[in-house]
C-alpha positions in Angstrom: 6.7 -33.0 9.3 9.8 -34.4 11.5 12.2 -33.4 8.8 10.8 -29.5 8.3 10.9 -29.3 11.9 14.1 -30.6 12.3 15.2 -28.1 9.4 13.8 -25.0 10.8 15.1 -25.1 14.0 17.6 -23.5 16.1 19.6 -26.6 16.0 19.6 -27.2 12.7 20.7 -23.5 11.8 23.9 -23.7 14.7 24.7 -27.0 12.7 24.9 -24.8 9.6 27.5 -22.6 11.0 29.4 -25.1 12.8 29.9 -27.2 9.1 30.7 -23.8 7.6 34.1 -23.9 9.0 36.0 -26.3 6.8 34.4 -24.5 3.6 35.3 -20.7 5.2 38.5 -21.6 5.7 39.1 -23.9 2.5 37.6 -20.8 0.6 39.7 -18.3 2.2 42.6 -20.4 1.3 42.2 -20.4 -3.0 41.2 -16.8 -2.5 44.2 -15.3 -0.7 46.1 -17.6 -3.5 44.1 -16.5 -6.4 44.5 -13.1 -5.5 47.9 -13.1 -5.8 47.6 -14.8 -8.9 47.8 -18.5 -8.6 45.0 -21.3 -8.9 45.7 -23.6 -6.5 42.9 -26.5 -6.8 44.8 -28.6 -4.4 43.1 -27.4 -1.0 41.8 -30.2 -1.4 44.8 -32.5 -0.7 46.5 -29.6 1.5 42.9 -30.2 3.9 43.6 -34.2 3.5 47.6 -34.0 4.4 47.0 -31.5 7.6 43.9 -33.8 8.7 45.8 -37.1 7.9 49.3 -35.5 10.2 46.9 -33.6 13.1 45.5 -37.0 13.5 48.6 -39.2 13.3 51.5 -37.0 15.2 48.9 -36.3 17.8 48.0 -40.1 18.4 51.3 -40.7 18.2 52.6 -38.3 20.6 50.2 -37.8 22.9 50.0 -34.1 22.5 47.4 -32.6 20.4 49.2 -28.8 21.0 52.2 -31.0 19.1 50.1 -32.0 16.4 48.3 -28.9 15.5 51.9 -27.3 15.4 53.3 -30.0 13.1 50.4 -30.1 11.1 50.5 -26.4 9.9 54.5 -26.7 9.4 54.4 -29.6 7.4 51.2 -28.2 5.3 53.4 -24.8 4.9 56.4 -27.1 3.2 54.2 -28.7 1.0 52.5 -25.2 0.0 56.6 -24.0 -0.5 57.0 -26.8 -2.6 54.0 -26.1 -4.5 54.9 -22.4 -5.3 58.3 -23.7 -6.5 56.4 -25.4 -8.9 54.0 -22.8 -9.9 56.1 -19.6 -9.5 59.6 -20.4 -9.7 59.4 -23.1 -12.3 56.0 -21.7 -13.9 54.6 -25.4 -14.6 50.8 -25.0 -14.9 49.0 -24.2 -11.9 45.8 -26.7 -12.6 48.5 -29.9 -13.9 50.3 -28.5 -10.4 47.4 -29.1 -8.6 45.9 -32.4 -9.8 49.3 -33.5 -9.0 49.3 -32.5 -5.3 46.0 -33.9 -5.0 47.2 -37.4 -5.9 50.2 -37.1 -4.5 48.7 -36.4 -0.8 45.9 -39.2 -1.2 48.2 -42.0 -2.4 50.6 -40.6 0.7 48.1 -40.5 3.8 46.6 -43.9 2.2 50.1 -45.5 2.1 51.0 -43.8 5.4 47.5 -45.2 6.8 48.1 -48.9 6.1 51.5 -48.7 7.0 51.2 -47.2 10.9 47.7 -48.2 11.6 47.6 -51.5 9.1 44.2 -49.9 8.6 43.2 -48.9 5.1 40.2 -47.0 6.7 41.0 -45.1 9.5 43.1 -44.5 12.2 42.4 -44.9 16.1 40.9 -42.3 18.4 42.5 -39.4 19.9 40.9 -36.4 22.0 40.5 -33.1 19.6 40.8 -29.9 20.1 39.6 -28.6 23.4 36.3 -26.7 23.6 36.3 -22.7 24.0 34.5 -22.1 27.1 34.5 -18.0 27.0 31.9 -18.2 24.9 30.3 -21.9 25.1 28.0 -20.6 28.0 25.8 -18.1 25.9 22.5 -19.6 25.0 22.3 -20.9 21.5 25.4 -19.1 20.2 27.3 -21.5 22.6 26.7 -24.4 20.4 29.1 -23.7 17.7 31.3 -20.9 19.7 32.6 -23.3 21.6 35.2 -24.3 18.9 37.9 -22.4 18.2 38.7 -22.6 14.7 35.1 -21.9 14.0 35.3 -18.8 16.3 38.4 -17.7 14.0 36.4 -18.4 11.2 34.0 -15.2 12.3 36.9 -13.1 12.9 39.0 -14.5 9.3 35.9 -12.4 7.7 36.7 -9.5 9.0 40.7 -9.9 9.2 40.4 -10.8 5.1 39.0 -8.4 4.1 41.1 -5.8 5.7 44.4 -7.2 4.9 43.4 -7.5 1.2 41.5 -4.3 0.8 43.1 -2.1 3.5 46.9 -2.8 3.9 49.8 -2.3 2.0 50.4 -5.9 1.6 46.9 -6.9 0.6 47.3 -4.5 -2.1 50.9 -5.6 -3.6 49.6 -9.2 -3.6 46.0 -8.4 -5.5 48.5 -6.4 -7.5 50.1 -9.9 -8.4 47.0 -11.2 -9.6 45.7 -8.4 -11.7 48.8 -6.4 -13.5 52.5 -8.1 -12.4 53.9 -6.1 -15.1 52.6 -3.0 -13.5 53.0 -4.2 -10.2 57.3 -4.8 -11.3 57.4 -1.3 -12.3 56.6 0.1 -8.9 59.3 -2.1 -7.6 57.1 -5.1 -6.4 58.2 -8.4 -5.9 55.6 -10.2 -8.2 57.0 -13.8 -7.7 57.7 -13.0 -3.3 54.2 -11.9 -3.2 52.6 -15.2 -5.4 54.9 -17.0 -2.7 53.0 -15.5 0.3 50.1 -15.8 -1.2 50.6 -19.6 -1.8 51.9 -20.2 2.2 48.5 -17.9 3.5 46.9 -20.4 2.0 48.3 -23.3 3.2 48.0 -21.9 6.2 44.2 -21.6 5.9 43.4 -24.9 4.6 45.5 -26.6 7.6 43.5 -25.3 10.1 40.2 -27.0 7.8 41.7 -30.2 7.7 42.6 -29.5 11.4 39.1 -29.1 12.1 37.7 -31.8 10.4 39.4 -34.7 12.5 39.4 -33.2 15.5 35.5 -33.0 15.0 35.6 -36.5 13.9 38.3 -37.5 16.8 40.4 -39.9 13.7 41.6 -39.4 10.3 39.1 -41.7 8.3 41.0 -42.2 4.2 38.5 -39.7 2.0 37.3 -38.0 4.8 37.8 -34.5 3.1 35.3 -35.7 0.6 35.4 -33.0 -1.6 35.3 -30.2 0.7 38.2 -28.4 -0.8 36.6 -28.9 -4.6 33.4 -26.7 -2.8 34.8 -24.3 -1.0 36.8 -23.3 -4.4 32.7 -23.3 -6.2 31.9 -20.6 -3.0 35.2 -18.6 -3.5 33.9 -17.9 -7.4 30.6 -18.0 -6.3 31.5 -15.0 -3.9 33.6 -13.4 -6.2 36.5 -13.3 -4.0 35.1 -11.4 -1.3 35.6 -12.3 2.3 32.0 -11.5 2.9 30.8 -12.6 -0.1 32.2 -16.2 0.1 30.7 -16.2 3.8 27.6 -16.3 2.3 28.1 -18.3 -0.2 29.8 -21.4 2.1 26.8 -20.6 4.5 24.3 -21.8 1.5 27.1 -25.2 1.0 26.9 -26.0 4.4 23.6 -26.0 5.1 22.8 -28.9 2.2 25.4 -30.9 4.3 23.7 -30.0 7.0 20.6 -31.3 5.5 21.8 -34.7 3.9 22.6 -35.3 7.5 19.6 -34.5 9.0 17.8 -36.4 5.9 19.8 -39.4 6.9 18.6 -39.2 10.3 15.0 -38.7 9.7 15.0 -42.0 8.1 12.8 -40.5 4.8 12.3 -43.3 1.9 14.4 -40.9 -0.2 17.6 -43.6 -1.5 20.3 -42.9 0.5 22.6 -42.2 -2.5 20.8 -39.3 -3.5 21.3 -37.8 -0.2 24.8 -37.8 0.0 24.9 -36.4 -3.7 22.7 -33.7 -2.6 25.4 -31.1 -1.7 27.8 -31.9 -5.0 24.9 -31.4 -6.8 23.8 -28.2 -5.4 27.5 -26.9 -6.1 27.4 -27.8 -10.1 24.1 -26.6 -10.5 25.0 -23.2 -8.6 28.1 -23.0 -10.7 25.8 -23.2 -13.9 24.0 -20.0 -12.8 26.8 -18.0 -11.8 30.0 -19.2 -13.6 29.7 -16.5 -16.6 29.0 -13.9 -13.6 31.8 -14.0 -12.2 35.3 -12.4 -13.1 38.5 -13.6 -11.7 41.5 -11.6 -11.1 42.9 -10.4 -14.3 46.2 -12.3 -14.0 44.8 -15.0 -12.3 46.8 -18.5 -13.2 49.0 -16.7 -15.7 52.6 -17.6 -14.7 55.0 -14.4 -14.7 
């Protein structure tokens, strides 16, 4: 009876939309990629780097202002080097990706051991501060008072216009559905894969941002597959801003009960709860995988 309480209440449902961010913006992230044409699988290590150098350059500075900064930068020179790999080279975009992925853990774990001598974690430093426009409004307070989940409301919205409504969102869904027609009409197919590709390592910063400032460290697999999920919503939402909303509301709120599981103490084995959201995602992909269509040139180099 604890647990359904717990579960149906108005904290549990502002939990929900406060762990949405790091999928929102993870999802967000493939789709402006994808829609320009390239699968890139490794939000998952672009979350894990920007966590791992928020964390580090902030603790190390003193400034978290610093660290957000250089965070995003160095995430944006990894995503450069990605779409040199992808679109200028053409090396396939899923081998790309797998790549990145292990590049970035064995780097923040090196990194880790080597400032901290810690293969773990790495001390505590103050995140982001709270937004207090909002934070005074009854129940809505709870998880408007952070910023990056704030943008998060306002990314659905500013998504879908730029794709659907502005010249550029329509030259770079151009890139992922007919290049060749796209090159006729003078586009830049291979400028616009690029932009696509920095969007969304853009994006992705800003989750890995979020999840150590929430956890006030950088803690080595602390992504834990957040990136590989919020990829399982974009399909899910069929590459719609609103769509994928939806769909990272459903992910986030099996986090949000494993945690509250765990906390209720229930005799349920305690590894069975922390599968509980990656097994929600494969057996949601089952249902909807062959329901779902891609964009037509969608990891087809050109």
């Amino acid at each position: 009876m604890d647990i359904l309480t717990s579960i149906i209440s108005l904290g549990f449902f502002a939990q929900v939309l406060r762990l949405m961010t790091p999928f929102y913006l993870g999802a967000s992230a493939a789709n402006f990629s994808e829609r320009g044409g390239v699968i890139n699988i490794a939000v998952e290590g672009f979350m894990n780097l920007s966590a791992f150098s928020f964390a580090v350059i902030s603790i190390l500075t003193g400034n978290i202002a610093v660290g957000f900064i250089s965070a995003v930068i160095i995430n944006l020179m990894f995503s450069l080097l990605f779409g040199y790999f992808t679109v200028k080279l053409k090396i396939n975009q899923i081998v790309t990706g797998v790549g990145f992925n292990l590049l970035i853990a064995g780097l923040t774990k090196f990194l880790l051991v080597y400032i901290f001598s810690s293969s773990s974690n790495t001390d505590r430093f103050e995140g982001l501060p709270d937004f207090t426009l909002l934070g005074s409004i009854p129940f809505f307070g709870v998880f408007l008072s952070d910023y990056l989940t704030v943008f998060c409301f306002i990314l659905i919205f500013l998504s879908g216009y730029i794709l659907f409504r502005t010249r550029f969102g329509l030259r770079l869904r151009s890139a992922g559905e007919n290049p060749q027609a796209g090159e006729t009409l003078g586009i830049k197919i291979r400028s616009y894969r690029l932009y696509g590709i920095l969007i969304c390592g853009f994006l992705s910063s800003l989750g890995g941002i979020w999840l150590a400032s929430n956890q006030n460290s950088y803690s080595d697999g602390m992504v834990a597959g957040r990136g590989y999920i919020a990829l399982a919503a974009m399909i899910i939402g069929k590459w719609k801003p609103v769509n994928i909303f939806f769909a990272c509301l459903m992910f986030s709120a099996f986090e949000a009960l494993e945690i509250s599981l765990q906390i209720s103490g229930t005799d349920l084995p305690s590894q069975l709860i922390q599968m509980l959201p990656y097994l929600i995602t494969i057996l949601v992909l089952i249902g909807f995988i062959g329901k779902t269509k891609p964009p037509a040139a969608d990891g087809i180099p050109y």
